[in-house]
Each structure stands twice: as C-alpha cells, then as structure tokens.
Residue frames as a rotation matrix with the C-alpha (Angstrom) as fourth column:
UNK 1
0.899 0.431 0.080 1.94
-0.243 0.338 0.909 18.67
0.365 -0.836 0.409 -12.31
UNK 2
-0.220 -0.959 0.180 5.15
-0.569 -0.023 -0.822 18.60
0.792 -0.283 -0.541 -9.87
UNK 3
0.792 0.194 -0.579 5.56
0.143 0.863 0.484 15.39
0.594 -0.466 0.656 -7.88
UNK 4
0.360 -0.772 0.523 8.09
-0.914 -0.181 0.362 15.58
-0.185 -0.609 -0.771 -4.98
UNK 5
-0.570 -0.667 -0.480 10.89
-0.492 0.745 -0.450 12.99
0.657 -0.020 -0.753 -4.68
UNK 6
-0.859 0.200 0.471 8.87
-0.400 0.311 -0.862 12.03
-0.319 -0.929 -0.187 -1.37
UNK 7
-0.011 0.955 -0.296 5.63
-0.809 -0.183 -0.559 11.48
-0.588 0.233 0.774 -3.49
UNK 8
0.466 0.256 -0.847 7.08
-0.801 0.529 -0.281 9.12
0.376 0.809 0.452 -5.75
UNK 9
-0.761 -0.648 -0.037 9.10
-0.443 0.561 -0.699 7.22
0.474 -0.515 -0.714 -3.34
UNK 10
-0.655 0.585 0.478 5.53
-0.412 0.254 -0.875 6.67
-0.633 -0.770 0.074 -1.54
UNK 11
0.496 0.792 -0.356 3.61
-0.826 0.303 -0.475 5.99
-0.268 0.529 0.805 -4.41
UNK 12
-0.264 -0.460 -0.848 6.50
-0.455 0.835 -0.311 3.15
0.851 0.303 -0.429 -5.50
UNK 13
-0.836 -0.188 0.515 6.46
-0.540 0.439 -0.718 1.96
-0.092 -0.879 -0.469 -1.88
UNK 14
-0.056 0.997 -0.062 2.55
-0.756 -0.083 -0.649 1.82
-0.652 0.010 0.758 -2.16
UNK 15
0.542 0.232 -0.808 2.59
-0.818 0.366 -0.443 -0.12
0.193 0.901 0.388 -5.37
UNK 16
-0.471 -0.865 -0.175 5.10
-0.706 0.488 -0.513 -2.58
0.529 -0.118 -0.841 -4.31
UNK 17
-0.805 0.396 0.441 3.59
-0.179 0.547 -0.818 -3.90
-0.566 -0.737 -0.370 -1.19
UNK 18
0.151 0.964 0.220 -0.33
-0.704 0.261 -0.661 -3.45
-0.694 -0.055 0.718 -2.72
UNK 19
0.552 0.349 -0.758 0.74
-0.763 0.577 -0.290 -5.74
0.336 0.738 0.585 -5.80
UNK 20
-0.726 -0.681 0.094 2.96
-0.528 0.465 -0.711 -7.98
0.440 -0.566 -0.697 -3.70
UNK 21
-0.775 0.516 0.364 -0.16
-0.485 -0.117 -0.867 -8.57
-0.405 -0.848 0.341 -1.66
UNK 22
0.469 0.838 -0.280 -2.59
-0.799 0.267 -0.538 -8.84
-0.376 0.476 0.795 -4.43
UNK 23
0.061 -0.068 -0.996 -0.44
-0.725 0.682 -0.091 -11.49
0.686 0.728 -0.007 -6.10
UNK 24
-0.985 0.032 0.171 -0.29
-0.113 0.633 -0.766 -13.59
-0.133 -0.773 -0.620 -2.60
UNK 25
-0.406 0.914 0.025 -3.97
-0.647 -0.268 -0.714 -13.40
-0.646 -0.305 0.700 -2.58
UNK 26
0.471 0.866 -0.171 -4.95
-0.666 0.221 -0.712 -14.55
-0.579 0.449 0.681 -6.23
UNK 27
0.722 0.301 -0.623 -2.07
-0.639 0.634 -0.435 -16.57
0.264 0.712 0.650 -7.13
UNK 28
0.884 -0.406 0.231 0.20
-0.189 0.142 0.972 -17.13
-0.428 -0.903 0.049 -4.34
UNK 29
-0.099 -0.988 -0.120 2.88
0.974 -0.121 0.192 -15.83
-0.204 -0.098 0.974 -5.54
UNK 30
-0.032 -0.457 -0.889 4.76
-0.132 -0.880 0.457 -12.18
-0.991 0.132 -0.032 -6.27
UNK 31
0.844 0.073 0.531 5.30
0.465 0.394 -0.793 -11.52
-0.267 0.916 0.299 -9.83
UNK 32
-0.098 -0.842 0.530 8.85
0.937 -0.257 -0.236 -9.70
0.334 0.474 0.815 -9.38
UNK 33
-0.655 -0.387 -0.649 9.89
0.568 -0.819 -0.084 -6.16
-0.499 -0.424 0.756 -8.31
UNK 34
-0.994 -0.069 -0.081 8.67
-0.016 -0.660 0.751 -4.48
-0.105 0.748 0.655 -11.42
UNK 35
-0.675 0.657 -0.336 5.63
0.443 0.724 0.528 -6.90
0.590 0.207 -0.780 -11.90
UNK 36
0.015 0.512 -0.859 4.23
0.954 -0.264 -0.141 -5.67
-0.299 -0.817 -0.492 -8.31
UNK 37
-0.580 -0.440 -0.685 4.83
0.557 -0.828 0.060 -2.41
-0.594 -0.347 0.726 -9.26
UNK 38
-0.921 0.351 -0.169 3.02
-0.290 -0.330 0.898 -1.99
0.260 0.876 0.406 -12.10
UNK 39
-0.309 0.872 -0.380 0.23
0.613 0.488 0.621 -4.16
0.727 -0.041 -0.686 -10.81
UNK 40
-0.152 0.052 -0.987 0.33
0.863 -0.480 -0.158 -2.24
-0.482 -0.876 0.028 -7.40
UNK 41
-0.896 -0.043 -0.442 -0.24
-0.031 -0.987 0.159 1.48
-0.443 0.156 0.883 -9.42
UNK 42
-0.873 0.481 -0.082 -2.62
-0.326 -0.451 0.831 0.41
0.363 0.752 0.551 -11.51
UNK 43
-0.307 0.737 -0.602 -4.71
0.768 0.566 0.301 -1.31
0.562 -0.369 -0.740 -8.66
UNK 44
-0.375 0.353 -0.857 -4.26
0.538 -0.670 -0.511 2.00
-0.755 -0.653 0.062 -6.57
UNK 45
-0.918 0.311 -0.247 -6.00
-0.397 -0.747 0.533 3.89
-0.018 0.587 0.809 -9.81
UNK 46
-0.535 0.639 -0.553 -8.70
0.212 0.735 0.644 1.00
0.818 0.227 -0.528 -10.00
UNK 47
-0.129 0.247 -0.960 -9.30
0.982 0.166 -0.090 0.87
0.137 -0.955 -0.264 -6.02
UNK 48
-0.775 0.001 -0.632 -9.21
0.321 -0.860 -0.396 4.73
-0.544 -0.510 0.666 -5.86
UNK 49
-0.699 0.679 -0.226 -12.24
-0.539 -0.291 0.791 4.77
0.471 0.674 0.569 -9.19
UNK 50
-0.227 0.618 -0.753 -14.38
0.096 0.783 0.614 1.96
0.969 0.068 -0.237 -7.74
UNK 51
-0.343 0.323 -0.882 -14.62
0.845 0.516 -0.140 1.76
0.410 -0.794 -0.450 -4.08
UNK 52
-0.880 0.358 -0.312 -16.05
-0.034 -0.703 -0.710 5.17
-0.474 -0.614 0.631 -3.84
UNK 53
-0.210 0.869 -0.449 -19.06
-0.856 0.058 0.513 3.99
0.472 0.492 0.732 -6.38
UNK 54
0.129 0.504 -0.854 -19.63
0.302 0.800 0.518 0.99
0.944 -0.325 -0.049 -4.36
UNK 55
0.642 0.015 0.766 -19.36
-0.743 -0.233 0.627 3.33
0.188 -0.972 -0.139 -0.51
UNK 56
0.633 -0.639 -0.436 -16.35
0.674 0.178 0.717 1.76
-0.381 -0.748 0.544 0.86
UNK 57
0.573 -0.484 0.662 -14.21
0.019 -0.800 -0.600 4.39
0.819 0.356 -0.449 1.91
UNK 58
-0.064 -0.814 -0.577 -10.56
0.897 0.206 -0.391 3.26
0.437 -0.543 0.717 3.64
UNK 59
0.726 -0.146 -0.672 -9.29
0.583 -0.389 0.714 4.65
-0.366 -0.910 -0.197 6.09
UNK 60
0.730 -0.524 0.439 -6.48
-0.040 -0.674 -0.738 7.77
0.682 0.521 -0.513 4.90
UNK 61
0.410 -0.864 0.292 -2.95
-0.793 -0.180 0.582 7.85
-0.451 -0.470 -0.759 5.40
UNK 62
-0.156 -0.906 -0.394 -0.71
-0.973 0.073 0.217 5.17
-0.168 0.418 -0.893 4.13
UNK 63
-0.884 0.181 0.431 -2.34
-0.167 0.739 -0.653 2.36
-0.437 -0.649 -0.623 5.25
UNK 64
0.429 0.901 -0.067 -5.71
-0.230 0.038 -0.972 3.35
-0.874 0.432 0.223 3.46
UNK 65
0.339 -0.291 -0.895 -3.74
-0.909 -0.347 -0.232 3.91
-0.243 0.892 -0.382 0.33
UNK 66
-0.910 -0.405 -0.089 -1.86
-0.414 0.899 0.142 0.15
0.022 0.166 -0.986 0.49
UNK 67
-0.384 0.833 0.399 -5.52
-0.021 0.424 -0.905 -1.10
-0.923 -0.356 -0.145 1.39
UNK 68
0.653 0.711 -0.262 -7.35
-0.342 -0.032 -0.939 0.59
-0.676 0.703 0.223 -1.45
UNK 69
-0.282 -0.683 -0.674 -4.36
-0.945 0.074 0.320 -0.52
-0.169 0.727 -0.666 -3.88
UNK 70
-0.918 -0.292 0.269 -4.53
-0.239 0.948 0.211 -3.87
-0.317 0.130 -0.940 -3.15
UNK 71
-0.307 0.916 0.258 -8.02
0.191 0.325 -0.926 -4.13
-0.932 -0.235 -0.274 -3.20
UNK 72
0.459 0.149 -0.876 -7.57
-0.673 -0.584 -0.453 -2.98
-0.579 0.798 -0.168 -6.94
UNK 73
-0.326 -0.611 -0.721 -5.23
-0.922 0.375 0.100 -4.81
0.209 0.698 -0.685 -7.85
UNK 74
-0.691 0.375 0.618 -7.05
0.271 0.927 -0.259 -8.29
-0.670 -0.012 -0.742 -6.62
UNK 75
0.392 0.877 -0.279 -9.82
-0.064 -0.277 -0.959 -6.65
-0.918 0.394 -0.052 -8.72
UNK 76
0.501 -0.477 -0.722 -7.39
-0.864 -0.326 -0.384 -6.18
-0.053 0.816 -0.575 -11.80
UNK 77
-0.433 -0.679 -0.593 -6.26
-0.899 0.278 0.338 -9.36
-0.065 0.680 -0.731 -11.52
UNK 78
-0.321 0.761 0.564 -9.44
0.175 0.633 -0.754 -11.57
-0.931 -0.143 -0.336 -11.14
UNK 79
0.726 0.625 -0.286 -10.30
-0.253 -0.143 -0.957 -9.90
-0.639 0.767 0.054 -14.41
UNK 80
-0.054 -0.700 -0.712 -6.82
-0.967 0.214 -0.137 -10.46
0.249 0.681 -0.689 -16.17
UNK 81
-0.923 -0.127 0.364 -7.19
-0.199 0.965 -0.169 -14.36
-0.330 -0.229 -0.916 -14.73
UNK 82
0.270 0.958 -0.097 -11.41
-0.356 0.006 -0.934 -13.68
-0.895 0.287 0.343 -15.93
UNK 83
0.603 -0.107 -0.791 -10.51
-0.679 -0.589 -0.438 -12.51
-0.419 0.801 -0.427 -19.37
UNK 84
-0.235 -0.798 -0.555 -7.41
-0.918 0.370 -0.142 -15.08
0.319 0.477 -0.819 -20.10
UNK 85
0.595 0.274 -0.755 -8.74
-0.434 0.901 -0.015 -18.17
0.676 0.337 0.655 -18.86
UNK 86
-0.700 -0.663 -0.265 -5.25
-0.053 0.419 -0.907 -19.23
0.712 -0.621 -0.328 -16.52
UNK 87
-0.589 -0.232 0.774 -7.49
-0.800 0.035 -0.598 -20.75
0.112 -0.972 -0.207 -13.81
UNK 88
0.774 0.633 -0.002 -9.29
-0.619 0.756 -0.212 -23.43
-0.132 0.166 0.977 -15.76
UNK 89
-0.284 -0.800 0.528 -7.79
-0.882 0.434 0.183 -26.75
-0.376 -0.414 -0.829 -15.04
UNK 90
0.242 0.898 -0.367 -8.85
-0.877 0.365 0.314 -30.06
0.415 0.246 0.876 -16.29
C-alpha cells in the first residue's frame, strides 16, 4: 500500500486536531503533540468502524474525517477513563 506525502501529512493533521479536541471534551486538557496524535488515529479507526453500525454518516471531505475522529476518540477515551477508574473522586 503506497501513501503519498500529502496523505500522511492529512492523516497527521487529522489526528492532531481530532485528539486535541477529544481531550478538551473529556478532560479539558491536550495530552501533548504526540499524545493527540496517537489518540486522534486511533479515534479516526474507531469513529470510521462504529458510526457506520450505529447510521451516522459525516459529512466527507476533511471536515467529516476531523468529525468522525474525534467522535472516536471521545469514544476511546470514555472507555480508557471507563476501564481505569481516573474519574472517581471521593
């Protein structure tokens, strides 16, 4: 599989912003360059399995693509905040 230079430069962009986003959302804050980045790809695999088995289907073009990321990655990290426990307080 050959990826242009232009493909991965969009898919980093993508990932950036959607895990940027998702970590404003679920824990107001960023978790770093890298952090977002990783969270942001693996929400835009998550968001790109799931939200066609549950009929929501973004809008296409960049925009859809930062959408459905993020919307993964708040998924992916409600379970990693589920799963570990870091939002019980006493």
């Amino acid at each position: 599989m050959f990826m242009s230079g232009e493909s991965v430069l969009t898919m980093i962009l993508v990932g950036i912003i959607a895990g940027w986003l998702a970590g404003k959302i679920v824990d107001g804050t960023g978790f770093g360059l890298i952090g977002d980045l990783i969270i942001g790809v693996l929400g835009a695999f998550i968001g790109s399995w799931l939200l066609p088995r549950i009929g929501l289907h973004i809008a296409v073009g960049i925009i859809g693509a930062i959408i459905n990321a993020t919307l993964g990655a708040i998924v992916l990290l409600v379970v990693v905040r589920l799963i570990r426990g870091v939002g019980r307080r006493n």
